[in-house]
MARPADO-281267 format. One record per residue (C-alpha): residue number from 1; residue in one letter; x, y, z. Coordinates in steps of 0.02 Angstrom, whole numbers, plus 50000, padded with zeros to 5 digits. Example, Ala and Ser with C-alpha at 12.3 -4.5 7.8 and 13.67 -1.06 7.14 Angstrom:
+-----+------+-------+-------+-------+
|  nr | rest |     X |     Y |     Z |
+-----+------+-------+-------+-------+
|   1 |    a | 50615 | 49775 | 50390 |
|   2 |    s | 50684 | 49947 | 50357 |
+-----+------+-------+-------+-------+
END
This chain:
+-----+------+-------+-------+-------+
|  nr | rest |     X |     Y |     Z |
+-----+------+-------+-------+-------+
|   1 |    x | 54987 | 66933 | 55028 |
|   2 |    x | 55066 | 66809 | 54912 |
|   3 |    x | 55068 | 66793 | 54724 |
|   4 |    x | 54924 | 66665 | 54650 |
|   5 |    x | 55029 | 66496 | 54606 |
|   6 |    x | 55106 | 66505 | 54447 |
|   7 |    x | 55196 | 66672 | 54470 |
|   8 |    x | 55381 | 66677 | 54500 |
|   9 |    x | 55402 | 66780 | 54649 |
|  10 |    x | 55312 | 66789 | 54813 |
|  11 |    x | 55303 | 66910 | 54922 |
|  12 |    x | 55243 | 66936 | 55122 |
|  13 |    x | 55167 | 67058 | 55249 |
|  14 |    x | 55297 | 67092 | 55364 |
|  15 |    x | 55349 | 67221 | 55488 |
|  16 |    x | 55497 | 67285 | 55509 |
|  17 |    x | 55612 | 67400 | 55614 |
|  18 |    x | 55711 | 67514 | 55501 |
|  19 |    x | 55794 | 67630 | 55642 |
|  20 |    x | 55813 | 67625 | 55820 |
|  21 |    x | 55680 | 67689 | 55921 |
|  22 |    x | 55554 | 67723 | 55766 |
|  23 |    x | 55394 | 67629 | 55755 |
|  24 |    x | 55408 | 67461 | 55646 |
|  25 |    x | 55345 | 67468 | 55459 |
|  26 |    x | 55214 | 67384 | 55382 |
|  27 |    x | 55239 | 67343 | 55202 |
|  28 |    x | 55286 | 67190 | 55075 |
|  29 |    x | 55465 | 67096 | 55051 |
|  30 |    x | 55505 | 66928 | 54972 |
|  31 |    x | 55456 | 66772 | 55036 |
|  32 |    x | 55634 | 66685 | 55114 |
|  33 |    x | 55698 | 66551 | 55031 |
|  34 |    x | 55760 | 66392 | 55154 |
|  35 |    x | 55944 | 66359 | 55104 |
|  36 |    x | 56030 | 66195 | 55150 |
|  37 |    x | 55977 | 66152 | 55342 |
|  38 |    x | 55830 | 66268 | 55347 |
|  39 |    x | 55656 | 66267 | 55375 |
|  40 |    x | 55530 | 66394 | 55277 |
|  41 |    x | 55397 | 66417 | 55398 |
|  42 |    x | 55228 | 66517 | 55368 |
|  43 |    x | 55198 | 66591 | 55539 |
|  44 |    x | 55044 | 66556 | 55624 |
|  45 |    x | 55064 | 66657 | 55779 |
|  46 |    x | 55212 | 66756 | 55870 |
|  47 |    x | 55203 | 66813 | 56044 |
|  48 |    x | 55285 | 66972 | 56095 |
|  49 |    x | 55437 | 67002 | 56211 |
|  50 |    x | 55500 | 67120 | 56312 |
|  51 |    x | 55681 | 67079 | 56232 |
|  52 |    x | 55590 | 67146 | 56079 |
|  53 |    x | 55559 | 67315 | 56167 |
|  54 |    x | 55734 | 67297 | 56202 |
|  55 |    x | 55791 | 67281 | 56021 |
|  56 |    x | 55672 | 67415 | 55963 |
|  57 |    x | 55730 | 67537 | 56102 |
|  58 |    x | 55909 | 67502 | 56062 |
|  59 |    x | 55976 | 67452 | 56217 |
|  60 |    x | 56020 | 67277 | 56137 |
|  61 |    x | 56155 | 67371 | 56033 |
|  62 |    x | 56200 | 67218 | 55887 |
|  63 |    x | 56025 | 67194 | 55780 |
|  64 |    x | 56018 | 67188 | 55603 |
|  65 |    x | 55947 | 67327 | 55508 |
|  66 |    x | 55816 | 67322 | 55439 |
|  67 |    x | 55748 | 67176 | 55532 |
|  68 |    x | 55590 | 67074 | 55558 |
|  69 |    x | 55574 | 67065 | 55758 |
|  70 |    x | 55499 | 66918 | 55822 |
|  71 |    x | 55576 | 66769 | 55927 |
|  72 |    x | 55416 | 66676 | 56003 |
|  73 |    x | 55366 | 66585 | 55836 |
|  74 |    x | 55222 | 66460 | 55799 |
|  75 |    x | 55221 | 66394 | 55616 |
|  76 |    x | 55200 | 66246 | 55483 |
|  77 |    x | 55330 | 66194 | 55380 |
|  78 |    x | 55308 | 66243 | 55193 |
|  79 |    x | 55449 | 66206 | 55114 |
|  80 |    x | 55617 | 66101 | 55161 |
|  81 |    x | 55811 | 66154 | 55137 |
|  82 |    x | 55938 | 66010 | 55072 |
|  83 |    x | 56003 | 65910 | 55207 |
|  84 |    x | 55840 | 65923 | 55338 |
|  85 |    x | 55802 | 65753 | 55393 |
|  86 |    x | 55687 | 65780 | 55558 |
|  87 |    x | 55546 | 65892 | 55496 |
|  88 |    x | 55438 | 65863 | 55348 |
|  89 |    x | 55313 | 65972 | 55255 |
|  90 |    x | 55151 | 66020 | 55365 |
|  91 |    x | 55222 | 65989 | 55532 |
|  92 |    x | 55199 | 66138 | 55679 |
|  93 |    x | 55370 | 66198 | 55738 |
|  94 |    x | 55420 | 66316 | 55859 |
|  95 |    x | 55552 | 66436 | 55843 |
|  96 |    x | 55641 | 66525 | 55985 |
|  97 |    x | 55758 | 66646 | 56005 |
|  98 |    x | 55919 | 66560 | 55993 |
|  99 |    x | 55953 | 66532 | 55814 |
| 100 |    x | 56115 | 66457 | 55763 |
| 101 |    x | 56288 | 66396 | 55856 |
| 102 |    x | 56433 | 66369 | 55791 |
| 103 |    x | 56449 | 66200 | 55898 |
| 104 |    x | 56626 | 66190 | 55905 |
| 105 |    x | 56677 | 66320 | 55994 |
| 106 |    x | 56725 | 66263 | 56208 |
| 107 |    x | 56532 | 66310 | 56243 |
| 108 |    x | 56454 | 66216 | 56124 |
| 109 |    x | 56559 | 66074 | 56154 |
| 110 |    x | 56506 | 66076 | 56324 |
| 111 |    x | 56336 | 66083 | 56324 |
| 112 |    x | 56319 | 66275 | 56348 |
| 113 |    x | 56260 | 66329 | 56172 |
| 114 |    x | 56182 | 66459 | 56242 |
| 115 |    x | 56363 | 66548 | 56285 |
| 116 |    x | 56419 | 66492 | 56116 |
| 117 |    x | 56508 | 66689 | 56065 |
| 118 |    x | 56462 | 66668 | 55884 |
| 119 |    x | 56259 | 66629 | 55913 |
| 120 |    x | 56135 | 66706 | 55803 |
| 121 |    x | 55966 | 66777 | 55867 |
| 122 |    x | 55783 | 66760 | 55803 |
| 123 |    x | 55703 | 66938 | 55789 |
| 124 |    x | 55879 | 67013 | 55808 |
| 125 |    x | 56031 | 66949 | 55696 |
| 126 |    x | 55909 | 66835 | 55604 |
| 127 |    x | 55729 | 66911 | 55533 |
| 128 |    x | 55598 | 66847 | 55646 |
| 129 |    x | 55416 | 66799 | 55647 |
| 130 |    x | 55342 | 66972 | 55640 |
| 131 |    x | 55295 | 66920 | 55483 |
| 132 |    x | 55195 | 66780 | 55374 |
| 133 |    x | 55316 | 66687 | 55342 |
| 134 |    x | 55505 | 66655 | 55409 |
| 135 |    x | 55658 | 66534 | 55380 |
| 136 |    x | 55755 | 66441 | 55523 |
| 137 |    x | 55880 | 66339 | 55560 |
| 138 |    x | 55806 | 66153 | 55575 |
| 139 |    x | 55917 | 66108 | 55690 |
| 140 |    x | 55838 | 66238 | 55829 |
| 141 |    x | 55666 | 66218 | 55803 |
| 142 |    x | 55556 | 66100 | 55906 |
| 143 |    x | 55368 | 66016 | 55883 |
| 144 |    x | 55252 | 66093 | 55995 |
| 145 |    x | 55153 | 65978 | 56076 |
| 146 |    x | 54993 | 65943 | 56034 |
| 147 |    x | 54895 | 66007 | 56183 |
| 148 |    x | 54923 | 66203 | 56145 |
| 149 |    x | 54847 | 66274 | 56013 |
| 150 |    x | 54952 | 66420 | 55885 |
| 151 |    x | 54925 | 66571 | 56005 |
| 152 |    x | 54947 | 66455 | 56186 |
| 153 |    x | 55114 | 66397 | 56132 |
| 154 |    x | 55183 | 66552 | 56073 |
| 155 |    x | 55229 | 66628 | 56232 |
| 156 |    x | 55314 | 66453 | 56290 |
| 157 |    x | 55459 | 66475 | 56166 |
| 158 |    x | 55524 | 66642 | 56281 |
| 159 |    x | 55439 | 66678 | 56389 |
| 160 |    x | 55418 | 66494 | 56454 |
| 161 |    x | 55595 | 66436 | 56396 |
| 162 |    x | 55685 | 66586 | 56493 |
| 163 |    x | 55580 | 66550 | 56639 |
| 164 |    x | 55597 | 66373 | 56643 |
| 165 |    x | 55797 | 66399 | 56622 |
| 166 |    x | 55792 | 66532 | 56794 |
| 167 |    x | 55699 | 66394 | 56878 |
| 168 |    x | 55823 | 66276 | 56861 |
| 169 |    x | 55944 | 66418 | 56919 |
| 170 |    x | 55864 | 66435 | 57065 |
| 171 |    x | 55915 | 66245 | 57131 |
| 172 |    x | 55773 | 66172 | 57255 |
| 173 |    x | 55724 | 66336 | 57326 |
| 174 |    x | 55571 | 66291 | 57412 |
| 175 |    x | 55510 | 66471 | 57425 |
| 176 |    x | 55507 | 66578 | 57262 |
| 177 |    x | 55491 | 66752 | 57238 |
| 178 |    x | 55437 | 66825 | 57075 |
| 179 |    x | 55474 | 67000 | 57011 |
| 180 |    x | 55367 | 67051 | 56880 |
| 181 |    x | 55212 | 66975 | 56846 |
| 182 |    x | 55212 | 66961 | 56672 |
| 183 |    x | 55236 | 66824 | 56531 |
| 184 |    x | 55381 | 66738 | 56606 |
| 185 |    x | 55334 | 66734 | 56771 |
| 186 |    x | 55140 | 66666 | 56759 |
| 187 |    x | 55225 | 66531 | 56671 |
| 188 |    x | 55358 | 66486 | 56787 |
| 189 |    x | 55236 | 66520 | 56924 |
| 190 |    x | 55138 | 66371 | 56859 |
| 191 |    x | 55286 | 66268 | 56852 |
| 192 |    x | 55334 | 66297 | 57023 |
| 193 |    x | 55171 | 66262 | 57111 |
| 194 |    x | 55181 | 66087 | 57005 |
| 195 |    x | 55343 | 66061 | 57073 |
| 196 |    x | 55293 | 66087 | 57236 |
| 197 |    x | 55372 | 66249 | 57286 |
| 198 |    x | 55281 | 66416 | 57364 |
| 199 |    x | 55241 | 66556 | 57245 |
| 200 |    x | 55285 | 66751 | 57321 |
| 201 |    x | 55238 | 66861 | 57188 |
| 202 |    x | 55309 | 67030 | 57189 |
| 203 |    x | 55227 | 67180 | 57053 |
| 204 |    x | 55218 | 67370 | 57027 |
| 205 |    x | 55165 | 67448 | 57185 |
| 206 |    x | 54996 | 67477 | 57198 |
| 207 |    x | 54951 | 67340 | 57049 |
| 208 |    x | 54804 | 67243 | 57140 |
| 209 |    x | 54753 | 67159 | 56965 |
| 210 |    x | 54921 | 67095 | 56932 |
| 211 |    x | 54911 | 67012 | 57128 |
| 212 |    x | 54750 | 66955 | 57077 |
| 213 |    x | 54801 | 66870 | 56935 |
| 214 |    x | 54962 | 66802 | 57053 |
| 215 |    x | 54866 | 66749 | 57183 |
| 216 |    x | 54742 | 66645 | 57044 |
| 217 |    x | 54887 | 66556 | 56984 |
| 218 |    x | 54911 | 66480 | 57157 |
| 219 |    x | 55049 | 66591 | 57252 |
| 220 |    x | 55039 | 66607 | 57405 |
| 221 |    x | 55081 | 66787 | 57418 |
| 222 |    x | 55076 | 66954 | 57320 |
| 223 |    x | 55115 | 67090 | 57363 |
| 224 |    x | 55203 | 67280 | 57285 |
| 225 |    x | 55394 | 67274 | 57245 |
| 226 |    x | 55421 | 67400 | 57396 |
| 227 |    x | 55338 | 67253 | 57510 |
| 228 |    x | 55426 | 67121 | 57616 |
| 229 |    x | 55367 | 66950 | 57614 |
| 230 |    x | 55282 | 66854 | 57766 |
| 231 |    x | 55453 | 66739 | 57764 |
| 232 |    x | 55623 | 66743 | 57705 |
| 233 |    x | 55654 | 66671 | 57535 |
| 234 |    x | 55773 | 66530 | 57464 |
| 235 |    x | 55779 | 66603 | 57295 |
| 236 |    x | 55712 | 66762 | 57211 |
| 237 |    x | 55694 | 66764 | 56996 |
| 238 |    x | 55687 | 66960 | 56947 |
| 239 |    x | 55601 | 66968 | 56746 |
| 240 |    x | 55573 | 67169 | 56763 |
| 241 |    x | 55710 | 67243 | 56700 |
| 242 |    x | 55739 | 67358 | 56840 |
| 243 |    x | 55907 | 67366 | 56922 |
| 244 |    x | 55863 | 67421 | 57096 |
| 245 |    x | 55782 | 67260 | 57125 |
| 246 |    x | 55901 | 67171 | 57160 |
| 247 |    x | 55964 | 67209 | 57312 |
| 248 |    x | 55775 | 67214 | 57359 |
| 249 |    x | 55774 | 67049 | 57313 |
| 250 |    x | 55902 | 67009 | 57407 |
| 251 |    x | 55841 | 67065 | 57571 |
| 252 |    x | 55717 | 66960 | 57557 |
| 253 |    x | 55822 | 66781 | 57560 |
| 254 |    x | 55893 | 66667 | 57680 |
| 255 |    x | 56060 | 66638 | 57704 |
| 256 |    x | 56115 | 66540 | 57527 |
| 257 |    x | 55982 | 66626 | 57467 |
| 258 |    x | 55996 | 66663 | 57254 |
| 259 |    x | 55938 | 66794 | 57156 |
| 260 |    x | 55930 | 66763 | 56980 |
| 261 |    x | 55916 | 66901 | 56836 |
| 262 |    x | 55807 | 66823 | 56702 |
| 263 |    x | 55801 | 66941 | 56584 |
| 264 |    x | 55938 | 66987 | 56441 |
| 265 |    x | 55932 | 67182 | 56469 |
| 266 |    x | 55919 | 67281 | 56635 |
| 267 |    x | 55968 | 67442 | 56712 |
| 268 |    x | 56113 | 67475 | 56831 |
| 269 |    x | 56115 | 67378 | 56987 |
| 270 |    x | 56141 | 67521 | 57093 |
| 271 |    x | 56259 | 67496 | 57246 |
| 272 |    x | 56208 | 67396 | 57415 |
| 273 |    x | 56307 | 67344 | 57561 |
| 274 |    x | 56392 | 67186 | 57577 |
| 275 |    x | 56328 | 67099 | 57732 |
| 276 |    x | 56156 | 67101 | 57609 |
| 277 |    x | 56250 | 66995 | 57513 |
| 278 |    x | 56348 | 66892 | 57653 |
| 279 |    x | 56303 | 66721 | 57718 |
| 280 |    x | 56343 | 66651 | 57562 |
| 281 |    x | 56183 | 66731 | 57473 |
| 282 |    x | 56222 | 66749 | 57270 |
| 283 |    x | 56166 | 66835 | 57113 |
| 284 |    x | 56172 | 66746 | 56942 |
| 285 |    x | 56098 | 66787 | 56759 |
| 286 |    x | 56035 | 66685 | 56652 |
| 287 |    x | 56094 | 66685 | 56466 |
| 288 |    x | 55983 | 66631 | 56314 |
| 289 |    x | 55919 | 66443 | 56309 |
| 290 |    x | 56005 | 66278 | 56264 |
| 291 |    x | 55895 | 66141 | 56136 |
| 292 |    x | 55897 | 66047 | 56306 |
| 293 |    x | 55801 | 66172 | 56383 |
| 294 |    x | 55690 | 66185 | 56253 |
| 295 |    x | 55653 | 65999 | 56239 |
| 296 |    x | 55640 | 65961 | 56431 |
| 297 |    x | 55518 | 66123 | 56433 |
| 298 |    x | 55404 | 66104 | 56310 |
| 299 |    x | 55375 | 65893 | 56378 |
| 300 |    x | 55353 | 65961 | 56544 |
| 301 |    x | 55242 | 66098 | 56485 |
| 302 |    x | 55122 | 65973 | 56414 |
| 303 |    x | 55121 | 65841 | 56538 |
| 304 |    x | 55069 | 66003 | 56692 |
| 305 |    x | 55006 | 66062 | 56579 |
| 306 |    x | 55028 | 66245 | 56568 |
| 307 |    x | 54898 | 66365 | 56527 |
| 308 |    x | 54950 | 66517 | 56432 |
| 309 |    x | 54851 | 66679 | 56460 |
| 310 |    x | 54864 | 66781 | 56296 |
| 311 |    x | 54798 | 66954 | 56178 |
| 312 |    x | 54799 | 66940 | 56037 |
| 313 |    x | 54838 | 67072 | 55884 |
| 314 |    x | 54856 | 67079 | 55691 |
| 315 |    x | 55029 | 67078 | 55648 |
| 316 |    x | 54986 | 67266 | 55589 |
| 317 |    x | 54963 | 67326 | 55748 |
| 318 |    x | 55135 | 67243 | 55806 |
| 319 |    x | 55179 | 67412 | 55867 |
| 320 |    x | 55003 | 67432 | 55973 |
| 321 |    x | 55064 | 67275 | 56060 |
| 322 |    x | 55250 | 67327 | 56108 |
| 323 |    x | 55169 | 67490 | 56171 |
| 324 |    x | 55056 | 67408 | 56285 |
| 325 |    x | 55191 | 67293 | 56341 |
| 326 |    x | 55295 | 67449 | 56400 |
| 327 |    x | 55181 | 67525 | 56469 |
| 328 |    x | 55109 | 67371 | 56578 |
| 329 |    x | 54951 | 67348 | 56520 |
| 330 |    x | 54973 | 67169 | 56463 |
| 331 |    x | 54897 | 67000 | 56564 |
| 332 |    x | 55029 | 66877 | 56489 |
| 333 |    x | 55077 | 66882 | 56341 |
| 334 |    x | 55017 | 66982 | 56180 |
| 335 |    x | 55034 | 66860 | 56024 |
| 336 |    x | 55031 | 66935 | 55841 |
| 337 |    x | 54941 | 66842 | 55694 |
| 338 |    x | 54967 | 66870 | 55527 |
+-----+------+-------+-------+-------+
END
């Protein structure tokens, strides 16, 4: 709620995490105030993400406390820091999880921001969009194109801009496997079959709506984690955060086969034998986004163009949503409005 005009402080809805591994907060704190280079944005949506569960849970070990979660943000500029020249008042922005760089540092300075070892985080070492309004950095905030509407862009800003980034790990791979049907993956599944590539989507054993839902999106295959594809792969991309699948994935793949880890948190990798990983087959993560990313992304998003399958909550039942995330009983992506 915020103060009729006139009055000289605002304040916000907002929910917050004030320990790890409580339930967030509901209550009121002041409206942010853009210093030089920022944006104040009110939020229109925010889309959950599993490196929130992470942050709540505590096994990202560095967040801010007490902190605003919230890293898949979809909002209109209200108000303008000194020194922004490329937003004005009333445009939509997206904001995503990478938050600041100190662009001088050997990553920055060679195009790999997202390794930069002073970065800030959205939703984790900056207060996120798990609120009505938030303040960013102007410099990492993009336009969403005009195709998507609040809640169908939201998830594109992680979920889309993680998967997009694994993609691209992957090289050419002609056949894709897909760990975890979730957010990330019906995205990236939609920009692989546009790119020409096979689809193999892997899910919980026994999860027959999640295949469904795979098999909708145009792969070619679906089957239970425990399952072995029709064909060897080129590349695998593993979202769940479950250790032991990689060196399931990698059983699957060709020789030069790669498995990349797309998401920020996961459990120990237990131990496997090396001829799995002979023949020149390799493992890579993936680390945050660059603005490149996020530009090239959100074009190509639009021009496919990608079709977002969402829930929807009030930003008071923020905590409803991560539970239903961990426990898997999302389609997509849950998105919070204030």
């Amino acid at each position: 709620m915020i103060h009729p005009a006139g009055e000289s402080k605002r304040v916000m809805r907002a929910m917050r995490l004030h320990a790890i591994g409580e339930p967030l907060v509901v209550g009121d704190m002041p409206v942010p105030h853009p210093s030089a280079g920022q944006l104040l944005v009110k939020v229109s949506a925010c889309a959950v993400c599993r490196t929130d569960l992470h942050v709540v849970d505590g096994e990202l070990t560095e967040a801010k406390l007490p902190l605003v979660p919230g890293h898949e943000i979809v909002g209109v500029v209200e108000e303008i820091g000194d020194g922004v020249t490329n937003f004005r008042i009333g445009d939509r922005v997206g904001i995503p999880w990478l938050g600041w760089t100190c662009g001088e540092c050997e990553y920055c300075l060679s195009d790999r921001e997202n390794l930069c070892e002073r970065a800030r985080f959205t939703g984790y070492t900056i207060d996120g969009g798990y609120a009505e309004f938030t303040v960013a950095d102007a410099r990492f905030a993009f336009r969403i194109p005009d195709p998507f509407d609040d809640v169908s862009a939201a998830p594109l800003l992680c979920a889309g801009l993680i998967g997009y980034r694994s993609l691209r790990k992957a090289g050419d791979a002609k056949r894709l496997g897909l760990y975890g049907f979730g957010a990330a993956a019906h995205i990236v599944a939609q920009l692989a079959r546009f790119e020409g590539r096979e689809v193999f989507a892997f899910t919980r054993t026994g999860d027959s709506e999640a295949q469904k839902f795979a098999r909708n999106l145009g792969a070619r295959w679906a089957g239970g984690s425990d399952e072995a594809p029709p064909e060897r792969l080129d590349a695998a991309i593993i979202f769940a955060p479950v250790g032991p699948l990689v060196p399931a994935a990698l059983q699957t793949l060709k020789r030069g086969g790669t498995v990349v880890c797309g998401g920020i948190h996961m459990s120990d990798i237990p131990a496997f034998p090396y001829r799995d990983l002979w023949h020149e087959r390799m493992i890579c993560s993936v680390a945050n986004l660059t603005r490149r990313d996020g530009e090239e992304f959100l074009a190509l998003a639009a021009q496919i163009p990608i079709r977002t399958e969402t829930q929807t909550f009030p930003l008071a039942q923020a905590n409803e949503a991560l539970a239903a995330l961990r426990a898997g009983k999302l389609r997509g992506a849950a998105v919070l409005l204030p």
